[in-house]
C-alpha positions as a Python dict, from the first residue, in 0.01 Angstrom:
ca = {
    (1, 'X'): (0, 0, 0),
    (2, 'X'): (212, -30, -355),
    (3, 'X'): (458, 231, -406),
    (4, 'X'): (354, 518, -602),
    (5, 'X'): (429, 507, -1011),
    (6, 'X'): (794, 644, -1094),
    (7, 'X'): (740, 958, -1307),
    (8, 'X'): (852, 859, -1690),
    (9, 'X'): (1202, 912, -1753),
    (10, 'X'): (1304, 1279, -1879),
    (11, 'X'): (1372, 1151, -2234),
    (12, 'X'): (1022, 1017, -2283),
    (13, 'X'): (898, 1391, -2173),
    (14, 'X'): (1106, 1493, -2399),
    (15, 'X'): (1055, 1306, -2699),
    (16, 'X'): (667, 1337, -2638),
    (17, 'X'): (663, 1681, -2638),
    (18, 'X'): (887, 1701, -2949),
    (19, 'X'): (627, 1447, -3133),
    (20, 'X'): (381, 1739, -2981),
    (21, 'X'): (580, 2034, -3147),
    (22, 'X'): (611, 1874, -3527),
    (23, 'X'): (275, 1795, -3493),
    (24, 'X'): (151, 2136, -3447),
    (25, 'X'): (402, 2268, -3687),
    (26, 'X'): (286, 2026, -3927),
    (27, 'X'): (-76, 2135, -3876),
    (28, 'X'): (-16, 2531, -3882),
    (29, 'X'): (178, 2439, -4215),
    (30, 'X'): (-124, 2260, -4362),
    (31, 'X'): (-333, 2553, -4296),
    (32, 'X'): (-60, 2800, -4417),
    (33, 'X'): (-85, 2576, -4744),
    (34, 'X'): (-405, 2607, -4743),
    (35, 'X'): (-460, 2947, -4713),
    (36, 'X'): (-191, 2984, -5000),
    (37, 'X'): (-380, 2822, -5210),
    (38, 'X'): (-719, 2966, -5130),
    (39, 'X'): (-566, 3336, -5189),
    (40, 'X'): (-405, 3201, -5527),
    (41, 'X'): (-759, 3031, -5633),
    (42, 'X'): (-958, 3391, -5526),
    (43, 'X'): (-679, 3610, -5707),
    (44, 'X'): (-734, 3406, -6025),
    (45, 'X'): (-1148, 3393, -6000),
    (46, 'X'): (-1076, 3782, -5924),
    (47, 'X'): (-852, 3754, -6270),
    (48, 'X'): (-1120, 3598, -6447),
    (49, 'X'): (-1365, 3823, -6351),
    (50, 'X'): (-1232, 4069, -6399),
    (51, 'X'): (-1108, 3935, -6762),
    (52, 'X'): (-1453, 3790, -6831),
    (53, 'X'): (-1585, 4183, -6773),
    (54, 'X'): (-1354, 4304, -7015),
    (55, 'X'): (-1439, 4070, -7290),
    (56, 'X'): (-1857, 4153, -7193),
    (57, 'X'): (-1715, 4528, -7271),
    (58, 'X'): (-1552, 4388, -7631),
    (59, 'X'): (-1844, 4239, -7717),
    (60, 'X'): (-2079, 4514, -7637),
    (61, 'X'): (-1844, 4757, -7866),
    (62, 'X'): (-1876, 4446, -8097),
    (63, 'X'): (-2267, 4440, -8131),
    (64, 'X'): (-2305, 4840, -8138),
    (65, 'X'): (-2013, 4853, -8449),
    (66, 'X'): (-2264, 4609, -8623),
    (67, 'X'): (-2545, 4830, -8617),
    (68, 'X'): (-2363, 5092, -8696),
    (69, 'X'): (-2187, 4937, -9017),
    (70, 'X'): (-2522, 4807, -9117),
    (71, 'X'): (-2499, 4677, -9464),
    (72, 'X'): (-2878, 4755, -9564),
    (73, 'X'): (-2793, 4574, -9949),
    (74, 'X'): (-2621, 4251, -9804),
    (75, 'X'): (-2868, 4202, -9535),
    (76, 'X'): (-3175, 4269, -9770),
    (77, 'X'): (-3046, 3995, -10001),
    (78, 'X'): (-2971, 3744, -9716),
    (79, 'X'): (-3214, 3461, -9689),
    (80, 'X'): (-3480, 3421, -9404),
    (81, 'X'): (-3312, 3126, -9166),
    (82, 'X'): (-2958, 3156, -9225),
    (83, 'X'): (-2631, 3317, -9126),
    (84, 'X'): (-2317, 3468, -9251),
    (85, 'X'): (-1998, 3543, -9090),
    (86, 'X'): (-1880, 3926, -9093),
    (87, 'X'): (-1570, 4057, -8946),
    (88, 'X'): (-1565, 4323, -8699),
    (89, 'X'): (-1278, 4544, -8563),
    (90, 'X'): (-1153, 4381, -8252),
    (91, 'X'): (-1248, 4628, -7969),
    (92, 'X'): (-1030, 4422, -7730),
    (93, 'X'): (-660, 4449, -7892),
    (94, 'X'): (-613, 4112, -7647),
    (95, 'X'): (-882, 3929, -7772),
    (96, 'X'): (-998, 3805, -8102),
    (97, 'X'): (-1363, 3838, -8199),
    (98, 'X'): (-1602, 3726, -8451),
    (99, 'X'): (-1984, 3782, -8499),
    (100, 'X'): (-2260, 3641, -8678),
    (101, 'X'): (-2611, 3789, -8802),
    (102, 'X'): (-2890, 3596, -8837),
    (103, 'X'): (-3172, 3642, -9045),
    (104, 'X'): (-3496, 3538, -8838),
    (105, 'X'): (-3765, 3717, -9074),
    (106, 'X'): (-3853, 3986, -9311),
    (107, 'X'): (-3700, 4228, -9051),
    (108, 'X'): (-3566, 4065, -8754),
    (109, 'X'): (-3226, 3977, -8696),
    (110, 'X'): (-3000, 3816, -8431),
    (111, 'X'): (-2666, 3978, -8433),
    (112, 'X'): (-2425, 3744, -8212),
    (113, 'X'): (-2044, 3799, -8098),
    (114, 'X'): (-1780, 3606, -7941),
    (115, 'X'): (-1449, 3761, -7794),
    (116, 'X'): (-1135, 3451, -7688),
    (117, 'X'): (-839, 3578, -7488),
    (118, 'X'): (-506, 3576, -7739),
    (119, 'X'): (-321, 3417, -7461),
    (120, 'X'): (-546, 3231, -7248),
    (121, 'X'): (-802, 3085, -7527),
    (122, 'X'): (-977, 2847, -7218),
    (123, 'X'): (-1088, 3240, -7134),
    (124, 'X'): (-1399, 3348, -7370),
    (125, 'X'): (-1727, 3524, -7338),
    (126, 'X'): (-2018, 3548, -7610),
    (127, 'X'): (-2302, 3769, -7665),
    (128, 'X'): (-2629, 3860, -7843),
    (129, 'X'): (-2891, 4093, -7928),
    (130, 'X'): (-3189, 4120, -8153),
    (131, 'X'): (-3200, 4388, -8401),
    (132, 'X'): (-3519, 4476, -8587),
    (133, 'X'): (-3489, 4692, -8921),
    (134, 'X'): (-3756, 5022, -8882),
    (135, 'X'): (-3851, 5049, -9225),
    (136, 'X'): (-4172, 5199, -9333),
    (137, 'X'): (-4434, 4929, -9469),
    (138, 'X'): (-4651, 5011, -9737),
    (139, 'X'): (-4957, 4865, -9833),
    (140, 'X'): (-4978, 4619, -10092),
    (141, 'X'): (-5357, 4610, -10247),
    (142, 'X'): (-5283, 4769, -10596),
    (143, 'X'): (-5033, 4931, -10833),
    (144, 'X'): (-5181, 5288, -10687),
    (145, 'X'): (-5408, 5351, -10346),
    (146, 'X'): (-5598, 5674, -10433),
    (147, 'X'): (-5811, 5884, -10150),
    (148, 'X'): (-6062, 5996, -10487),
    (149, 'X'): (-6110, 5942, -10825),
    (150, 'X'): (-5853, 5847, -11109),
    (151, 'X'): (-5891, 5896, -11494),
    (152, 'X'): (-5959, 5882, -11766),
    (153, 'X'): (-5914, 5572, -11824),
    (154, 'X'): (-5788, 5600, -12179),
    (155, 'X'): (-5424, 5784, -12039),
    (156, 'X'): (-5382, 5636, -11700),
    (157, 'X'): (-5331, 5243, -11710),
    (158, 'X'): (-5239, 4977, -11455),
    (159, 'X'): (-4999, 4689, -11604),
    (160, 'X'): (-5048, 4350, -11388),
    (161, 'X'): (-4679, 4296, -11169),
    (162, 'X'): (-4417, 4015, -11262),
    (163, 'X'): (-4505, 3679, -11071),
    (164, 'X'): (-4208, 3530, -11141),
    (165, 'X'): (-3995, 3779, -11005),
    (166, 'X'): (-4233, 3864, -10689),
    (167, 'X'): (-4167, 3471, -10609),
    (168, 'X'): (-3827, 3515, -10685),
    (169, 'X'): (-3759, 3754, -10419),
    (170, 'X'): (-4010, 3576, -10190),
    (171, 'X'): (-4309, 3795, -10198),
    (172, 'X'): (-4646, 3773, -10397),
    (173, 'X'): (-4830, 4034, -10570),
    (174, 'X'): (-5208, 4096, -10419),
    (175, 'X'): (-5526, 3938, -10602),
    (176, 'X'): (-5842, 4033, -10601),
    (177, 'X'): (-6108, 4135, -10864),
    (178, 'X'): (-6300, 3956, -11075),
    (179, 'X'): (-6134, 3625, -11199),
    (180, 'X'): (-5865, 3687, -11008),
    (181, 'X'): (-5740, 3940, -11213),
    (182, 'X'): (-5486, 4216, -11082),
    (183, 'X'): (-5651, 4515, -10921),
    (184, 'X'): (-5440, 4826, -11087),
    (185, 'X'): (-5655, 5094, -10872),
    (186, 'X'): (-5796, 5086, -10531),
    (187, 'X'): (-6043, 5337, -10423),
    (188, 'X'): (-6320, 5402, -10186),
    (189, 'X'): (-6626, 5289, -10229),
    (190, 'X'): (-6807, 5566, -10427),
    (191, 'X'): (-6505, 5704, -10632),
    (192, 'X'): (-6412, 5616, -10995),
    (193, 'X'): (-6116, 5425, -11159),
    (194, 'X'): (-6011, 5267, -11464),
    (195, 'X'): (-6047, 4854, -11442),
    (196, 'X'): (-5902, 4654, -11289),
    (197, 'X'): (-6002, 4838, -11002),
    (198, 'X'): (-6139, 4736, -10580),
    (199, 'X'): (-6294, 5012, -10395),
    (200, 'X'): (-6181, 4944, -10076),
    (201, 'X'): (-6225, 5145, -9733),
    (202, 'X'): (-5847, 5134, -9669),
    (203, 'X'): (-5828, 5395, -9977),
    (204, 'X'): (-6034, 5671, -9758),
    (205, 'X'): (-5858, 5655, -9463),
    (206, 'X'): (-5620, 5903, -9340),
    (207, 'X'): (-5371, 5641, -9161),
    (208, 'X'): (-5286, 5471, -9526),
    (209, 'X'): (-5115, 5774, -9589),
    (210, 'X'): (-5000, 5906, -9326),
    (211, 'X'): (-4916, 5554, -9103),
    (212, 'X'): (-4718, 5298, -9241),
    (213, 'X'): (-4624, 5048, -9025),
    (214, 'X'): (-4426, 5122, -8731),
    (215, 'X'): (-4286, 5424, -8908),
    (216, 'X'): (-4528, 5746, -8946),
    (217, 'X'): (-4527, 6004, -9193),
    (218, 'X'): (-4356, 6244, -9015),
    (219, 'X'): (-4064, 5984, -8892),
    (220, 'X'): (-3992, 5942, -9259),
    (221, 'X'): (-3976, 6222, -9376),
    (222, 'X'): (-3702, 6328, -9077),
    (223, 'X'): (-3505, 6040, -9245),
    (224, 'X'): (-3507, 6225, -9569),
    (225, 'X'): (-3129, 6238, -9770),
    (226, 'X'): (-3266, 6515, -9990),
    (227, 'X'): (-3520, 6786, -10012),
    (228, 'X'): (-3644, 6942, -10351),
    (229, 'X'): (-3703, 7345, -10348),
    (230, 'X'): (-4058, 7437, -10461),
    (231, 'X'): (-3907, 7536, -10813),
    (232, 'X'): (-4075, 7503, -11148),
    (233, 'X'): (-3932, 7157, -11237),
    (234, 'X'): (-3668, 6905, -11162),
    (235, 'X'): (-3543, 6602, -11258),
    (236, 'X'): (-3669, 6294, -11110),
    (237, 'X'): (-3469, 6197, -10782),
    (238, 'X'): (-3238, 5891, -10702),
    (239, 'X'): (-3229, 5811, -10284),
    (240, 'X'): (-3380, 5657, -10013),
    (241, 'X'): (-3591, 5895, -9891),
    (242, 'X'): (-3670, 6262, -10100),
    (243, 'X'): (-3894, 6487, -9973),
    (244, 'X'): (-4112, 6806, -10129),
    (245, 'X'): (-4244, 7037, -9860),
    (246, 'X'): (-4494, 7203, -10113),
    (247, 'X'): (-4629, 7114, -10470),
    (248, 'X'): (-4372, 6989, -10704),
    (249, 'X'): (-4346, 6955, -11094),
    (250, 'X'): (-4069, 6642, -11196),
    (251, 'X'): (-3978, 6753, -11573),
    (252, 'X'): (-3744, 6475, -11697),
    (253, 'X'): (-3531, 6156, -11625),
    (254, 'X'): (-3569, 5845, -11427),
    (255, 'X'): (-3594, 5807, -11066),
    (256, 'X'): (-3567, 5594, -10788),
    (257, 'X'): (-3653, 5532, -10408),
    (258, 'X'): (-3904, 5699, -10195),
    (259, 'X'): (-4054, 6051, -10353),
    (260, 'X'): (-4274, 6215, -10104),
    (261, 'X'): (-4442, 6521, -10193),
    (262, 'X'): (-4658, 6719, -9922),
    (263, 'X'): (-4851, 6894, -10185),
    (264, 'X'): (-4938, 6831, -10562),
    (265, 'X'): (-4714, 6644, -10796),
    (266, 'X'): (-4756, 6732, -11106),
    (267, 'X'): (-4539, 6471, -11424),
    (268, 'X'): (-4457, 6729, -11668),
    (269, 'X'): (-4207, 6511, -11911),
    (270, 'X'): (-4077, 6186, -11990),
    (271, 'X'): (-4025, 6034, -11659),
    (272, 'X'): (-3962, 5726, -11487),
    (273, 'X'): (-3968, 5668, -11130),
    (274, 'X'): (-3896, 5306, -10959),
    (275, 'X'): (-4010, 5280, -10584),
    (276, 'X'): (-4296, 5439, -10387),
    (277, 'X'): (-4459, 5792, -10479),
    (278, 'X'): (-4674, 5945, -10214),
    (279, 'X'): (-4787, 6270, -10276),
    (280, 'X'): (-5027, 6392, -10044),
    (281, 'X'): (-5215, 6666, -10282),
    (282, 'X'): (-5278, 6363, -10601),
    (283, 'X'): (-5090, 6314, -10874),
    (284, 'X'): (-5125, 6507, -11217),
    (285, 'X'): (-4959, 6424, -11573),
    (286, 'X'): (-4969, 6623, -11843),
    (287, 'X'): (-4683, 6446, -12041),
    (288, 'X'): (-4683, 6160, -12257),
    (289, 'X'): (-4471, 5784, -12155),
    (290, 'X'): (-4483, 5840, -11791),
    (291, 'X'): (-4413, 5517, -11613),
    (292, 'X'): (-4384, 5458, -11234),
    (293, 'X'): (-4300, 5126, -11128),
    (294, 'X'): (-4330, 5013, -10742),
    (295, 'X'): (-4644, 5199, -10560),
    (296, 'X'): (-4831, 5499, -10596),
    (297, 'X'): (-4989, 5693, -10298),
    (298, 'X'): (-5236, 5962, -10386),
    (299, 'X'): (-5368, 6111, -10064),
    (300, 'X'): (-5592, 6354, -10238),
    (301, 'X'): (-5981, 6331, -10294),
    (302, 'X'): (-6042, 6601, -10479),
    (303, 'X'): (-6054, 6772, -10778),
    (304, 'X'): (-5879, 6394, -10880),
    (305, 'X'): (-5638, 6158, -10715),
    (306, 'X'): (-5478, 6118, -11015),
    (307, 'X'): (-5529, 6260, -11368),
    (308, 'X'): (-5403, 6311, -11693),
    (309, 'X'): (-5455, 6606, -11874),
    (310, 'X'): (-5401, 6746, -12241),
    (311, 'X'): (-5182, 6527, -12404),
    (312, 'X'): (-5089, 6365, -12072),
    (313, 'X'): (-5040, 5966, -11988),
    (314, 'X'): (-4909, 5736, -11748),
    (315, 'X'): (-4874, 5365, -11669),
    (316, 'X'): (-4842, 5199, -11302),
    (317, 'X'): (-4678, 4862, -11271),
    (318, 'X'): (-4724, 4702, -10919),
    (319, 'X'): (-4373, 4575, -10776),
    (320, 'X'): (-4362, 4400, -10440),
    (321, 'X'): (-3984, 4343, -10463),
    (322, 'X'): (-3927, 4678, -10531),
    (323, 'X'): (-4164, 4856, -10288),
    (324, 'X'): (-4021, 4581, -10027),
    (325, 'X'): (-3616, 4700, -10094),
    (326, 'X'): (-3714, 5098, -10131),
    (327, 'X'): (-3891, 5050, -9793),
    (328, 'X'): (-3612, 4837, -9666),
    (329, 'X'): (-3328, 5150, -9716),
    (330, 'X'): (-3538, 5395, -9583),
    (331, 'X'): (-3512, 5141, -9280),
    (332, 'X'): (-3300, 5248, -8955),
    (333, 'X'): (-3157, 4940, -8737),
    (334, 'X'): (-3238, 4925, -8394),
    (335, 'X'): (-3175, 4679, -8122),
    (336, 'X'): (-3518, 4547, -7956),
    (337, 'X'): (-3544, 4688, -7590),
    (338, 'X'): (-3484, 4421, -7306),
    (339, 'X'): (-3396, 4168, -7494),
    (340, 'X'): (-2998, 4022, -7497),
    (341, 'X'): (-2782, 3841, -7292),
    (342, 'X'): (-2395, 3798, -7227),
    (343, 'X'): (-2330, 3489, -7112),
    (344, 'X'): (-1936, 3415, -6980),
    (345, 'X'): (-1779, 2997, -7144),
}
């Protein structure tokens, strides 16, 4: 039989398990490395988040500062479809932010916001939200809606609205009646009024009066800036919203806005009034060159809707524009529920 091998030399055991050793060493050090640089790349996503929260916060603060420094007369005269930059008051002293509002229709907007880290401007979150202005909308069949009848037609008049400026602003006055002519009264069928009239259905009904749009009566008048006292006479009011709780006698001056009057209005002077009048108990004038321009409301069907009496007259020109802007401040800004997003770039 051969001899059995020679065991290798104690160097070669040596140097094997040395070879062995770095080996390892080299391998724990890899996965040391590795687990470095795992803990740095989780620390910094941690970072980011954490970061990328914050600026979601900014531009939260961002969105509600917008609605809340709504500027009803720059946004009323911004054009359907496009944008304008406005600066807001950086919620996030590390971060710079700017916003945009949109104008997607009559009243729909998309108010949008972008925060960028100072120092790290690869770090930046955006975000958005619809807004919708609540503002009352009134109907727009006539220079006056009356629930009854209106005359005589000697001393209350209608004068046909300004084309040229309702297309200027982007709205069109109504039709209607015979040749197309410009119906100055609408009534319901049965009742009485000077021509150019339409007796309409729409003039009988409680809602037109008390319903306008998404905005009721009684929401309106809770916006109200003023309220008259049930004195003897006033001046005619200037503001969005002014509200009578009882009858109410205007004795001089012009006017302007929304004038609603729970009970009888009565004109007794030389007064002018641009916007909407809705008074709920008719409308009575008993003074000469009374002129409303915008909309009139009379919710009353008896004795008269509107009248003039003794020496008493009044003209009514129909105004889209105008009924459109006085409805337009009485407006309140809201953003539309469940829709939004925040997306993190």
């Amino acid at each position: 039989m051969p001899p059995p091998p020679h065991p290798p030399p104690f160097r070669e055991r040596r140097g094997f398990a040395l070879l062995l050793a770095l080996v390892t060493l080299g391998v724990a050090g890899m996965f040391l490395v590795a687990g470095f640089y795992a803990a740095r790349l989780d620390d910094r996503a941690n970072r980011l988040a954490r970061r990328i929260a914050q600026l979601d916060g900014a531009n939260a603060a961002a969105l509600a500062s917008l609605a809340a420094a709504w500027d009803s007369a720059a946004r009323f005269a911004q054009p359907v479809g496009t944008s304008a930059e406005l600066s807001v008051a950086p919620p996030d002293p590390g971060a710079e932010t700017r916003a945009r509002i949109t104008r997607l229709s009559m009243f729909l907007y998309i108010a949008a916001v972008r925060s960028r880290d100072r120092t790290d401007t690869t770090i930046a979150a955006g975000a958005a939200g619809l807004l919708r202005v609540e503002a009352p909308e009134f109907p727009a069949l006539a220079a006056s809606l009356a629930r009854g009848d209106v005359g005589p037609a000697a001393r209350v008049q209608s004068f046909p609205a300004d084309p040229a400026a309702a297309r200027a602003c982007g709205l069109a006055p109504p039709g209607g009646g015979a040749g197309g002519v410009f119906p100055g009264f609408a009534v319901p069928p049965g009742s009485m009024a000077p021509l150019p009239s339409v007796q309409t259905a729409v003039a009988g009904l409680d809602s037109t009066y008390r319903l306008f749009g998404p905005v009721p009566l009684d929401t309106l008048v809770g916006r109200s800036v003023r309220e008259l006292p049930p004195v003897q006479g006033t001046p005619a009011p200037v503001g969005a919203v002014t509200v009578a709780r009882g009858d109410l006698t205007l004795t001089w001056g012009p006017g302007r806005g929304i004038l609603i009057v729970l009970g009888r209005l009565t004109v007794a002077g030389p007064v002018s009034f641009h916007g909407v009048v809705l008074a709920l108990g008719g409308l009575e004038v008993t003074a000469p060159g009374v002129m409303v321009t915008g909309l009139v409301l009379a919710g009353a069907g008896a004795p008269m809707a509107i009248e003039a009496k003794g020496n008493g007259n009044i003209g009514l020109r129909f105004d889209p524009c105008l009924v459109a802007d006085v409805a337009w401040h009485a407006g309140v800004v809201r953003p539309v529920a469940g829709w939004g997003w925040s997306p993190a770039q």
